[in-house]
MDAnalysis code that builds the backbone (N, CA, C; Angstrom):
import MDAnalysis as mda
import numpy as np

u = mda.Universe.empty(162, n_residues=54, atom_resindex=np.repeat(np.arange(54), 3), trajectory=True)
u.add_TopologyAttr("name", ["N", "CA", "C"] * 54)
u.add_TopologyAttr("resid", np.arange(1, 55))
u.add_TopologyAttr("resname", ["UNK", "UNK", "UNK", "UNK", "UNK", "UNK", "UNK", "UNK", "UNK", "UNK", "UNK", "UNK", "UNK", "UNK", "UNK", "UNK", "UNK", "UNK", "UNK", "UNK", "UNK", "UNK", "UNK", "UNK", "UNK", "UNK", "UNK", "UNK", "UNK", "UNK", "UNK", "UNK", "UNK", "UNK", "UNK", "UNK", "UNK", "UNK", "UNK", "UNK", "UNK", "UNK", "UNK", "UNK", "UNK", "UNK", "UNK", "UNK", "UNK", "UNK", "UNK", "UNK", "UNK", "UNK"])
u.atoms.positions = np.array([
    [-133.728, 40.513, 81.982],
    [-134.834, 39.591, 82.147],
    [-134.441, 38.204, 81.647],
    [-133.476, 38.353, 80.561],
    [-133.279, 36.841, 79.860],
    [-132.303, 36.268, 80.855],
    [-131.992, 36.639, 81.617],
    [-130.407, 36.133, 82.257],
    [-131.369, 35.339, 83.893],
    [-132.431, 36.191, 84.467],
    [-133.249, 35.735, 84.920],
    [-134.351, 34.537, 85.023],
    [-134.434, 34.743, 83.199],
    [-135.351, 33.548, 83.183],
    [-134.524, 32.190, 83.164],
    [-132.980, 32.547, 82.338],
    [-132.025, 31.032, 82.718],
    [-131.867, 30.889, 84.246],
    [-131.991, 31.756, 84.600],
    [-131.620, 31.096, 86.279],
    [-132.950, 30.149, 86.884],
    [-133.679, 30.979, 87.126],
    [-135.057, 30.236, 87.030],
    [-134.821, 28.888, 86.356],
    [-134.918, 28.701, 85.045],
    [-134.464, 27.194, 84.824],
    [-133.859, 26.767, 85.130],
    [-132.535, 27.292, 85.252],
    [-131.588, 26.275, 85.822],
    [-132.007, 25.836, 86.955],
    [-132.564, 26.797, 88.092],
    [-132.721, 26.034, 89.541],
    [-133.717, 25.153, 89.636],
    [-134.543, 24.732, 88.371],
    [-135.452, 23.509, 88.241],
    [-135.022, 22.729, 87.520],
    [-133.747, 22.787, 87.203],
    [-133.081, 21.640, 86.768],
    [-133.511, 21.475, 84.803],
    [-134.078, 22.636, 84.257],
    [-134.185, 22.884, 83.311],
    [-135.886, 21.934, 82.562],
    [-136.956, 21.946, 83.731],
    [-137.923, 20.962, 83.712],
    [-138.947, 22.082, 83.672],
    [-138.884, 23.472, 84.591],
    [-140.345, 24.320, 83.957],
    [-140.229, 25.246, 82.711],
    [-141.223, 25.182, 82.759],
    [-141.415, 25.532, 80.930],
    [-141.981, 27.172, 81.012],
    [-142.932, 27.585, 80.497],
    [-142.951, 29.174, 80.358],
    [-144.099, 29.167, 81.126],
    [-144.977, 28.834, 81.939],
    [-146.134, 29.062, 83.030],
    [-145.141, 29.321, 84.438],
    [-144.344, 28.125, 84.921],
    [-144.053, 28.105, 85.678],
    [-142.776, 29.496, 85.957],
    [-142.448, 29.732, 84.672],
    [-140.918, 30.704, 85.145],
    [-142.034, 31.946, 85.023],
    [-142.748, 32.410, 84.269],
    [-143.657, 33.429, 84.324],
    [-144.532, 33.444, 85.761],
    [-144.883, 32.379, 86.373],
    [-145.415, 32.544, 87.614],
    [-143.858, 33.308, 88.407],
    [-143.165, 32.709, 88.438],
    [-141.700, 33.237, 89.421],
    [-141.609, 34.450, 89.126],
    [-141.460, 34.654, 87.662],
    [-141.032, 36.429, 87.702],
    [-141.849, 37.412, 88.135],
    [-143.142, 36.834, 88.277],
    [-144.282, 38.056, 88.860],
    [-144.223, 37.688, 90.108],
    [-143.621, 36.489, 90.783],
    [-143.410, 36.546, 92.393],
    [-142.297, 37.111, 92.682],
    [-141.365, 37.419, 91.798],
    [-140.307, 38.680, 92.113],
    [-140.703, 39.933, 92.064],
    [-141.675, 40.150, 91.590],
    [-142.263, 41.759, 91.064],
    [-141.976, 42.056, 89.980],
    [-141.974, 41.144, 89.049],
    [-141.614, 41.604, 87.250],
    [-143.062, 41.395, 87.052],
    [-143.446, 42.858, 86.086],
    [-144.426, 43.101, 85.902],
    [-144.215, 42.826, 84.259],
    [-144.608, 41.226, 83.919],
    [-144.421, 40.891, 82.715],
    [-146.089, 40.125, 81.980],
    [-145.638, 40.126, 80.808],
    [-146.610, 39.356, 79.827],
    [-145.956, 37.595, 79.604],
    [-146.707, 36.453, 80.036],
    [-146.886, 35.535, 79.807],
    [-146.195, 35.326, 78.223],
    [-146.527, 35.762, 76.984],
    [-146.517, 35.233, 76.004],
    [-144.998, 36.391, 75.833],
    [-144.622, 37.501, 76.543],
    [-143.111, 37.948, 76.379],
    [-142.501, 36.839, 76.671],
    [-142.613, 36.445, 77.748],
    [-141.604, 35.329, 78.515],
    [-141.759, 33.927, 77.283],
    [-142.492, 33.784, 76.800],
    [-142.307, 32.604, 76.032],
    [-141.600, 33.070, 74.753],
    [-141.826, 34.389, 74.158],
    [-140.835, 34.692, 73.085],
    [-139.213, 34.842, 73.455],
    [-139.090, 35.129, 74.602],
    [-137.885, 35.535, 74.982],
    [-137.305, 33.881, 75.383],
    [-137.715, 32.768, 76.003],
    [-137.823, 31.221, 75.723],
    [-137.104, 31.232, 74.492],
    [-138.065, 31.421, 73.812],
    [-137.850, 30.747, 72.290],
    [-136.809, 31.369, 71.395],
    [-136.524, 32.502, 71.633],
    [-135.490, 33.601, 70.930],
    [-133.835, 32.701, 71.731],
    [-133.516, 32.394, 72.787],
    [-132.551, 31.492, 73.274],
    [-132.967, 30.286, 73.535],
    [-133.582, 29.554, 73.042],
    [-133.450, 28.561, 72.583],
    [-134.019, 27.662, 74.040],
    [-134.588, 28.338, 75.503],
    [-134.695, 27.607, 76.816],
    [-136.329, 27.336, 76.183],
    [-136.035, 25.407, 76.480],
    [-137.212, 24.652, 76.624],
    [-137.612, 24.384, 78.097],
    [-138.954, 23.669, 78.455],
    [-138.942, 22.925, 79.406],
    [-139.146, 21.768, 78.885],
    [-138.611, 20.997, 79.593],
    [-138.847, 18.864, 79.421],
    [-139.797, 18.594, 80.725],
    [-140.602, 18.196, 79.770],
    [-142.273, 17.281, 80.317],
    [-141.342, 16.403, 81.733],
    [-141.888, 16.418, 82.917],
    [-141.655, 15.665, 83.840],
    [-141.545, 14.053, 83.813],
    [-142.307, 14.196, 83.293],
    [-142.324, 12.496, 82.447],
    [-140.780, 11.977, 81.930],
    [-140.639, 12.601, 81.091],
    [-139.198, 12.495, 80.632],
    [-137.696, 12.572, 81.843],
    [-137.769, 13.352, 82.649],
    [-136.792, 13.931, 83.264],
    [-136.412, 12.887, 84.433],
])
């Protein structure tokens, strides 16, 4: 799942944050929890950067 969620970022250029990669993994059929995906974020260290910034 973690190797998944870097890809996911990477192919947004490292700009969505944990709504947007949690929307993707349940459009793959990962039957996940919102606030897993943000611990698993935060356990490797993947942010998202505010659009603003980027």
């Amino acid at each position: 799942m973690v190797a998944e969620i870097g890809e996911i970022h990477a192919d947004h250029h490292g700009t969505c944050g944990v709504r947007r990669v949690h929307a993707e993994l349940r459009g793959f059929g990962h039957t996940v929890n919102r606030k897993r995906v943000e611990r698993l974020m935060r356990r490797d260290g993947i942010e998202g950067r505010p659009l603003w910034r980027a």
